[in-house]
N, C-alpha and C positions, 0 to 999 in steps of 0.2 A: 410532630407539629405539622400544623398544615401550610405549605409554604406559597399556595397557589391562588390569587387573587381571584374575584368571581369574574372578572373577565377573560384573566388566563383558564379558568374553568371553563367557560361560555364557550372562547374557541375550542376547545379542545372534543366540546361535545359534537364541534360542525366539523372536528375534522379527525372522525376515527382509523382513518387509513391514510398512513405518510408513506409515500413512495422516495427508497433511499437506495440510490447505486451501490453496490455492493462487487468487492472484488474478489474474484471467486480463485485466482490463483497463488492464493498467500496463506498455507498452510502454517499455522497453526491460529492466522488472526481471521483471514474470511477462505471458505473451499462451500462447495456443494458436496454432502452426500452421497450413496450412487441413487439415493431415490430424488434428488437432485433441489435438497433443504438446503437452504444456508446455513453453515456451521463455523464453528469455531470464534475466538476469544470476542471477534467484531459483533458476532449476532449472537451473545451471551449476554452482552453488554444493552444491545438494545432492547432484546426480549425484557430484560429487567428494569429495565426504563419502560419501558410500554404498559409492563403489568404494573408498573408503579401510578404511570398515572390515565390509566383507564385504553389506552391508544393500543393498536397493532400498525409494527412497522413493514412495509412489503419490502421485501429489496427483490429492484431488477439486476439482473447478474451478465444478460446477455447485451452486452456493450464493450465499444474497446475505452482506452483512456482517454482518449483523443475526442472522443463524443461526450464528454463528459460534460465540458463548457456549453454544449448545444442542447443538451437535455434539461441541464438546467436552468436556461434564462427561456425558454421553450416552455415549461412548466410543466416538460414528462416528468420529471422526478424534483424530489421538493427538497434533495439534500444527499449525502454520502454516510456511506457508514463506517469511511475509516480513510484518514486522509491524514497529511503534514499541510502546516500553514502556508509553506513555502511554496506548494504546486500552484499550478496556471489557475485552477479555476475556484480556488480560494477566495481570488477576488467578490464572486458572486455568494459568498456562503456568512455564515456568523457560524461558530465555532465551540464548542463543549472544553470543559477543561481533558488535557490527556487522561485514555483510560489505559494507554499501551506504550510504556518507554524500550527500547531497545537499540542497541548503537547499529552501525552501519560496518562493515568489515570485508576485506580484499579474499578473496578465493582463488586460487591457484591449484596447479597437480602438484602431488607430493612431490615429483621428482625435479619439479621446476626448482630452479636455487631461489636461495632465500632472499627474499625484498624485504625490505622496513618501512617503506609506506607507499601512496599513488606516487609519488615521484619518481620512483623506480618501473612506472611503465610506461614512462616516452617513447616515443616509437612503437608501440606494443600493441595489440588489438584489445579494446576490452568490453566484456558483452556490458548491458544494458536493456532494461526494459523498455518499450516504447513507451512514448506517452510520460511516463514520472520525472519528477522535476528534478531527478538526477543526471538525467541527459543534459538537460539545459543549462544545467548548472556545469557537469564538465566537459560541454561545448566553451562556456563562456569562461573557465577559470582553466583549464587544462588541455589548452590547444594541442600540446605536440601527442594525446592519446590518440589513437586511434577506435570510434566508436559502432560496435557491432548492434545495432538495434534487436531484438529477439520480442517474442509475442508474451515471454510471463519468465519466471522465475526458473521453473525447469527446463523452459530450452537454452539458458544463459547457461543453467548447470551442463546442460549437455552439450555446448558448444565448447565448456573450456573442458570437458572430461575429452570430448572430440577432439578436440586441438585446432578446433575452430576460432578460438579465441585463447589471449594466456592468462585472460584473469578475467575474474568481477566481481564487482562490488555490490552490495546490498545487505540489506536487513539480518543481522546476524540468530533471530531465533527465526525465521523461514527459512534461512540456510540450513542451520542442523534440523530442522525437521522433514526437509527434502530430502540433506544425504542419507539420512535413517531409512524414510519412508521407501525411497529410493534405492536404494542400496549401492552407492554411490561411492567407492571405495578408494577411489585414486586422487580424491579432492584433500584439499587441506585448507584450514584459514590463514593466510598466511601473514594477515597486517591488517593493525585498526586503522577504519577511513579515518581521512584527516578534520572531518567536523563532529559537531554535535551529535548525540545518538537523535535517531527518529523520536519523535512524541504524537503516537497516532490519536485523533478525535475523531467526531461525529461533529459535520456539519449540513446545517442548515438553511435553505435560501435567505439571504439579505431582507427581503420584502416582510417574510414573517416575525410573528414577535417571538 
């Protein structure tokens, strides 16, 4: 069935190229190629959205998290291609139902003793990605951690393999696809975060229909 009204048609013809931030260090949802494509489960999702209804999506890739808010009320880019509702710059976006659920989970070294959730790491350093609204959130709910900010996913993994850090938390299928990829053999999961799993979307700017 055709679900697309002749106005949502009309735009769609004025607007065949959507520029969508893409996060290029989350293997297995967004990573670049070495021929330096967007791949994985993020840009699966919108390629097939695109050939669905006539559009190609661009994603820019070379951005930190932090630019994100600025690119988009700026009108460099028109939307994300893989975000939680909960981050800063949601505010500016409208939102697709999730196409990626996955919970969140504590990383340690194997030979660390065993924890049973984030409350077991007061006083303890724990890496984090900049920029994602899990920083902000355990700035504001888990004061006595201590917060190592790092540039993506694998240098958090390599801070706690370093012992630069004793733990971190995040996205449990980027986790196992890093120690694999990586080969990363001294890590362990060693406790589910205490909230909700992630539910990745595709948003939007606010101003569009």
């Amino acid at each position: 069935a055709n679900l697309l009204t002749p106005e949502e048609k009309a735009w769609l013809k004025s607007h065949q190229v959507i520029q969508l931030l893409g996060d290029t260090g989350w293997p297995p949802i967004g990573f670049t190629d070495p021929s330096g494509r967007y791949q994985g489960v993020a840009a699966d999702y919108i390629n097939l959205i695109g050939r669905r209804l006539g559009i190609r999506f661009e994603v820019i890739s070379d951005h930190s998290r932090n630019q994100i808010p600025e690119l988009i009320k700026s009108g460099k880019a028109n939307g994300v291609s893989c975000m939680v509702k909960e981050e800063e710059p949601a505010q500016w976006l409208s939102f697709s139902a999730p196409y990626f659920v996955s919970p969140d989970v504590i990383v340690t070294k194997k030979k660390t003793p065993a924890i049973f959730g984030i409350e077991n790491l007061a006083g303890k350093t724990l890496a984090v990605e900049e920029g994602v609204f899990l920083e902000s959130k355990l700035k504001k709910q888990y004061a006595k951690i201590i917060l190592k900010p790092v540039k993506n996913t694998v240098a958090a993994l390599e801070s706690v393999a370093g012992g630069e850090a004793y733990a971190y938390v995040g996205n449990l299928m980027v986790i196992k696809y890093l120690l694999n990829a990586k080969g990363i053999d001294t890590l362990k999961i060693a406790a589910p975060a205490p909230w909700p799993e992630s539910r990745l979307r595709i948003g939007i700017r606010k101003d569009w229909p």
